[in-house]
N, C-alpha and C positions, 0 to 999 in steps of 0.2 A: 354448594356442597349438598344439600339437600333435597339434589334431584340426582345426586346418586343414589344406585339401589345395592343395597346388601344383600350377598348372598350368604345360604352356609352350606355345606356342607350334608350326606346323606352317609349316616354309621350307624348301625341297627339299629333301623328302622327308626331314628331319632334324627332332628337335623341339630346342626352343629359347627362353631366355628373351631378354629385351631388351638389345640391346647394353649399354646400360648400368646392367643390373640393375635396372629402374623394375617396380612393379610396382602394384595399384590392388585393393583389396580387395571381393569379391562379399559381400554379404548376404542370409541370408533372409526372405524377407520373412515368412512365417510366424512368427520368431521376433526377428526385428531382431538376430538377431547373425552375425556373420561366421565364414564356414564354407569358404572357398576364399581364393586369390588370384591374380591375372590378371598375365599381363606388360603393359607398356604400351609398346605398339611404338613405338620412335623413328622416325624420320624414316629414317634410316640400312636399320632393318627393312625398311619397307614400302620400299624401293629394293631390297632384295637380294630378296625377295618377287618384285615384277612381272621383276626380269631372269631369276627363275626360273622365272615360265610365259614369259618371251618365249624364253628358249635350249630350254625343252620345246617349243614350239610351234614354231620354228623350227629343229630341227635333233635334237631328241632322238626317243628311243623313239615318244614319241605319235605325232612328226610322221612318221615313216613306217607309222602301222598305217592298215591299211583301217576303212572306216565298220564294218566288221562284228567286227572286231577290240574298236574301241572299243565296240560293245554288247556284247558282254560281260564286257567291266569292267563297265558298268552293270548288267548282270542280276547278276554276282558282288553290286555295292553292296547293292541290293534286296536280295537274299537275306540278306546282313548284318543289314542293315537290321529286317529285319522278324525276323532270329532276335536282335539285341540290346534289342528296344523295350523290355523292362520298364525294363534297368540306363538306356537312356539317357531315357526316363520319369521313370524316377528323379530321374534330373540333373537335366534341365530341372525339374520340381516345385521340388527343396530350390532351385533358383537361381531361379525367377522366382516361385512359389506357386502357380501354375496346378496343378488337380487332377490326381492322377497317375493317374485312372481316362483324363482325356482325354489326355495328353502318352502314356503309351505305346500306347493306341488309334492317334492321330496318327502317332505314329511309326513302329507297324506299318502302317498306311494307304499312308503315301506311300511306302513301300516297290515300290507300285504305280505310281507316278511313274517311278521308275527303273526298271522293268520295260518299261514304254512306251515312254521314251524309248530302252531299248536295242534295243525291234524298230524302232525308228523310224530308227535312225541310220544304215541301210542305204536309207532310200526317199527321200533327197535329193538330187533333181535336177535339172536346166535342162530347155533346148527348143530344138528346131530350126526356125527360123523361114523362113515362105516370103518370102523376099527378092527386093523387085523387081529386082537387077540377075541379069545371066545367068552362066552359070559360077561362081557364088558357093554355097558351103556355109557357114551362118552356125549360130551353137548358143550356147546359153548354160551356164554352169555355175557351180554355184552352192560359195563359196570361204569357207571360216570368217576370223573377222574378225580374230582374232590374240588379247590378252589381253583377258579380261573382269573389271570390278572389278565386284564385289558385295557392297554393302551390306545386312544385314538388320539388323530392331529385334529387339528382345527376344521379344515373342507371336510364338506358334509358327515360332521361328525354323527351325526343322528342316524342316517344311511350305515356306516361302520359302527355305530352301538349293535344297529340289528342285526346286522350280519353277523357279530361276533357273539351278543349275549341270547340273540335267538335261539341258535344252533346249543349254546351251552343251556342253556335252562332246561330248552325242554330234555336234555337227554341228564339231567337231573343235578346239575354243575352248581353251584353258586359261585359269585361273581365281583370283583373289586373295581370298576370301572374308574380308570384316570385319565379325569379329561386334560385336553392341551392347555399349559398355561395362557395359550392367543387364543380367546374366545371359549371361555365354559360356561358361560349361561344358560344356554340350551341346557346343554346337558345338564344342570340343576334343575330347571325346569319339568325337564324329561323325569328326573327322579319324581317327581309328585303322583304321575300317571302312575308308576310302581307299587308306591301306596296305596292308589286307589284301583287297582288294578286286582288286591289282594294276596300279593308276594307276602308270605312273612317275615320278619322282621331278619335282620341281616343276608337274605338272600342275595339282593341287589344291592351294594354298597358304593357310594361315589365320592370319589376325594376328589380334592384339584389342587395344583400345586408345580414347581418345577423338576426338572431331573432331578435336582439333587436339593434336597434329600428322598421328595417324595418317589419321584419312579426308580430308583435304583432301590428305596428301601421295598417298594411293593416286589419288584422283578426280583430283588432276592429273597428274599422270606420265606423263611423255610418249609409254610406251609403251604403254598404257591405250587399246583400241580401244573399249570402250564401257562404263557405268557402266550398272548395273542396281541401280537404288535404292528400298528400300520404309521411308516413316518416315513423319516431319513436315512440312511447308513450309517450314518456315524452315530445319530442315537441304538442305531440297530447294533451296533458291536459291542454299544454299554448293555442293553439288554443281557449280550450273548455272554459276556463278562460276568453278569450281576449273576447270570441263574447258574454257574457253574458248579454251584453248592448244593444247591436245592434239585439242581439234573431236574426241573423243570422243563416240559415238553415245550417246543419254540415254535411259533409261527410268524412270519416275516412277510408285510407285503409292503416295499418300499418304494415305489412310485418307479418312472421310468422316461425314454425321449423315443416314445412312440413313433413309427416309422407308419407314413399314409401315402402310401404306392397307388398314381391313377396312371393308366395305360390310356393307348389312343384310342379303344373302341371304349371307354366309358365313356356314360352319360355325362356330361360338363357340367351342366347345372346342380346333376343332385351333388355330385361330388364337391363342387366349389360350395357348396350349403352347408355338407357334412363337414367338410372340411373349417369352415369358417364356426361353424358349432365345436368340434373337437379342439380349436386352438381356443377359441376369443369366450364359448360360453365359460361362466363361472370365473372370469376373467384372467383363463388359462391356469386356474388353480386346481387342479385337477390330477390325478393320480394316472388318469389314461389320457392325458390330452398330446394329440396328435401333434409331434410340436416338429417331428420330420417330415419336410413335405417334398414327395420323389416323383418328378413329372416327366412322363415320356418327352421327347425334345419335338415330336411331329404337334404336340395341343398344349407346349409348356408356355408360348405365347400366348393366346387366348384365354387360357388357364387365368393367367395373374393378371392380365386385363380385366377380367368379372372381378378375382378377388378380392385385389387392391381396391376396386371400384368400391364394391359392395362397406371394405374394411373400411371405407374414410366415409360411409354412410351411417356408421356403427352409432347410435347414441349414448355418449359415456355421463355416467350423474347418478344422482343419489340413488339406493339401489333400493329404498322403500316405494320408489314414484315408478308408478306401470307402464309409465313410455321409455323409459330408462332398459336398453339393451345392453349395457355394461359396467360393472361397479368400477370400485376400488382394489388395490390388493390390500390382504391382510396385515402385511407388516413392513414397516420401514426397511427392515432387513433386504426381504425382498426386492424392494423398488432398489435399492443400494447395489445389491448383487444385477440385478437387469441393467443400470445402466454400466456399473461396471464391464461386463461380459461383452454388452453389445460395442462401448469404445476399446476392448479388445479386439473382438472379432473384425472392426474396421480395420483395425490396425497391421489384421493378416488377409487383409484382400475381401473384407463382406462387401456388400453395399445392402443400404439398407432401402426398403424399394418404398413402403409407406411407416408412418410413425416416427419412435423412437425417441418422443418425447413426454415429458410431464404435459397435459393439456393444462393452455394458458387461461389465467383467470381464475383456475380449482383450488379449492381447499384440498387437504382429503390426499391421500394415498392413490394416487388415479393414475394411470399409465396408457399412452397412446396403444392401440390394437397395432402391431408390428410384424414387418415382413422382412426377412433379410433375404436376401442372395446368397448362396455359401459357397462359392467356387470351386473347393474340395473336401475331402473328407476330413482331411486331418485337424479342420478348425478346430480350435477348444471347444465354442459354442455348439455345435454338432452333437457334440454326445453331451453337454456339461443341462440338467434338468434345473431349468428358472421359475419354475411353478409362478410364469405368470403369461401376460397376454404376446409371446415371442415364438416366431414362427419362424425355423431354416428350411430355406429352398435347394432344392439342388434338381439337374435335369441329368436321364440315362436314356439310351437307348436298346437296348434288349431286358429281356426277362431276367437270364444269367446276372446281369450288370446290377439289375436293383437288387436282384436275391443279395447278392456280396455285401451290397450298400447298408440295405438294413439290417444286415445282423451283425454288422459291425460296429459293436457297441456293446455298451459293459451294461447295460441295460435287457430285459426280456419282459416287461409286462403286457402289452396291446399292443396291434397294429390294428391297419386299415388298408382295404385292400378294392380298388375298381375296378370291375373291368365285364363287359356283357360275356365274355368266353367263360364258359361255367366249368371247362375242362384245364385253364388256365387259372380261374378261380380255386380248385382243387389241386394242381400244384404249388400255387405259393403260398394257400393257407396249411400246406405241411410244409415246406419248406421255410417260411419266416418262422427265426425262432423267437417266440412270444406265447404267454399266458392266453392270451383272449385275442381270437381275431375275428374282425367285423370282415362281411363280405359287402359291398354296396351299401353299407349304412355303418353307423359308428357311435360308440357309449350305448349302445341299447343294455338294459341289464332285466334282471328277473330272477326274483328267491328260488327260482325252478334251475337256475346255472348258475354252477361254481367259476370263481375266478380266482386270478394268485395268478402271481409272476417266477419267471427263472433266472438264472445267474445273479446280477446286481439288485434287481427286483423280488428277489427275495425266495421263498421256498412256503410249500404247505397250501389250503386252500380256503377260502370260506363261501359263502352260500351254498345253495343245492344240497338235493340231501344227504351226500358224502359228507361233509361238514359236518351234520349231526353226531355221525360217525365218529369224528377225530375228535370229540369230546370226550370218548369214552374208550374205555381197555378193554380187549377180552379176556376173560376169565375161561380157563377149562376143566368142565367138572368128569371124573371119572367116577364110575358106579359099578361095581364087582356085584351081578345079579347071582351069582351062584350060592349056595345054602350050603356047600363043598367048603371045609375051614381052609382059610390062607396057607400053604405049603411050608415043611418048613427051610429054614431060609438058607441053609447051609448042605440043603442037598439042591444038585442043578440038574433038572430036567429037560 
């Protein structure tokens, strides 16, 4: 017991366990034994939480610095950020199993995030409108929205911090961050940079804890201006439920069963690469992972010949060791739900072509890298999102044919799309409907573009500098320049 680590909690700018000492134990999944333990915010918490971005935002240190002030807190973060990425690489790994080649890559990365958003937090501004009446000076400007809740899952939580509190800070927001009950170390962690970053005290607040009580009490509270949520749907409609009081602004990015269309004139190789990254990296945990895979029928042989080859090359193992190409998944749930779905999917005609098992010998949440067959559309598996290493095949013959294919589904976050005809490239990245579409490559990302999903995947958007944006309201000021007194009001001119 005493190579457990304890964490607590981050509430102005004080750390802290649960009012009344609750706390909820982290596992690894690499090992399935228990290596931390989390507080579990009471109701009471997340109340002294959000009053502590609303007294920073309104009336503390933050609320009088300039936008330029506030970027360089940001650029201080980033800097942090990218000089701590192994230790908190680390963290995130032993708490979620994700490989620690990717989690501190990642980590240094978005470091790049916070750097953007702190030249950005100066270039926020309204407009002067030509207004048809006369004597009138009329302007807009544009006013942060007061607290922001923010909810992140477990995969790459660190990644959707930035995304979500970068954009909010610098356009002058403070912030309630709740992390996922699977894996919040990081994100305790991550709170220290914040300290040392120079945020003052309740800007940046971090609870952990479950739905309920803790994310239903932050999503409804009534001083909660807007809810920034990346998960599930079904937590997304507690969400949509909880803020119905508070008419809290909502943003929604809920993952999706990305469709990765390769035609006969693509490249094979990069495609089967890309492809083999979008399903099997992060081990299919992933919010855009290409998990539909749509193969002209003239190269769908050859196709799954490299892939399946390449997938039974994959090395699956501890995700802290640097020759290790695939972890664990996060949570028993998970592996529960995969084999369920895939001895359905047999059951309506899949075949499954490699995998599909627990690898023999592992401790640990590990799951074979999988390929199914899916012989039509209507399978469950097809649309149904397994956020792990599970890939459906299906083969068409024309353009028309996959257009149908992929957007049939209650899903819209990402696609993928091959094909050397740049003219053919250009209709079907209008045509598929999705949030983000890769052309010849796939997962690239960058604080310079925005992503977000449509239909089942959610609505609203975060990075790029539109984001910045959707932190904030416009305000419109009118200004009567005339020295001429006000009319009076009951003669009509």
């Amino acid at each position: 017991m005493s190579d457990i680590r304890d964490y607590e909690m981050l509430i102005d700018g004080a750390w802290c366990g649960a009012s009344d000492g609750g706390t909820f134990d982290s596992v690894n999944p690499a090992t399935g034994a228990v290596w931390a333990r989390i507080p579990e915010a009471t109701e009471a918490d997340v109340d002294r939480a959000v009053r502590a971005a609303h007294d920073a935002f309104t009336k503390g240190d933050w609320a009088r610095m300039t936008p330029s002030e506030r970027g360089k807190c940001l650029r201080r973060l980033g800097d942090l950020l990218a000089d701590k990425s192994e230790e908190l690489g680390r963290t995130e790994t032993i708490d979620s199993g994700k490989m620690l080649k990717e989690t501190r890559w990642q980590a240094k990365y978005i470091a790049e995030f916070f750097h953007f958003y702190a030249g950005a937090a100066d270039k926020i501004s309204g407009d002067t409108l030509p207004i048809d009446k006369p004597e009138m000076f009329v302007f807009t400007r544009r006013e942060p929205l007061g607290v922001v809740a923010a909810v992140v899952p477990w995969n790459s939580q660190l990644f959707l911090v930035a995304v979500k509190i970068g954009p909010a800070l610098a356009a002058g927001n403070t912030v309630v961050l709740k992390a996922s009950e699977h894996a919040s170390a990081a994100m305790l962690d991550f709170g220290r940079l914040i300290e040392q970053a120079g945020f003052p005290p309740g800007v940046v607040n971090i609870v952990t804890g479950h739905g309920e009580p803790c994310g239903r009490a932050l999503t409804a509270h009534k001083l909660v201006s807007r809810v920034s949520f990346t998960g599930g749907p079904g937590a997304a409609r507690h969400v949509l439920e909880n803020s119905k009081n508070n008419f809290a602004e909502v943003s929604l990015e809920l993952g999706g069963k990305s469709p990765f269309i390769v035609f006969e004139d693509a490249n094979i190789e990069s495609a089967v690469n890309a492809s083999i990254a979008g399903i099997f990296g992060a081990s299919g945990q992933s919010c855009v992972a290409g998990s539909r895979l749509y193969l002209h029928e003239e190269i769908a042989d050859e196709f799954l010949e490299r892939m399946i080859a390449q997938a039974r090359e994959i090395r699956i193992g501890d995700p802290l060791a640097e020759e290790t190409q695939m972890g664990p998944l996060c949570t028993t749930g998970q592996r529960d739900t995969i084999e369920r779905e895939l001895k359905h999917a047999v059951g309506e005609g899949a075949e499954i072509l490699t995998g599909g098992e627990r690898p023999a010998g592992m401790e640990g949440l590990y799951f074979e890298p999988t390929i199914v067959a899916c012989p039509r559309q209507d399978l469950r598996i097809v649309d149904t999102e397994l956020f792990g290493p599970v890939l459906c095949v299906q083969r068409f013959k024309s353009e028309a044919e996959v257009i149908e294919l992929a957007n049939d589904t209650e899903h819209g976050l990402a696609a993928g799309i091959f094909t050397r005809d740049s003219a053919r490239s250009l209709r079907m990245s209008s045509a598929v409907r999705a949030g983000i579409v890769w052309v010849n490559t796939y997962r690239a990302v960058s604080p310079i573009a925005e992503f977000g999903g449509i239909k089942g995947s959610g609505y609203g958007r975060e990075s790029g500098f539109q984001a910045m944006y959707d932190y904030t309201r416009p305000k419109t000021v009118w200004m009567n320049t005339s020295d001429t007194p006000v009319g009076n009001p009951f003669v009509m001119r």
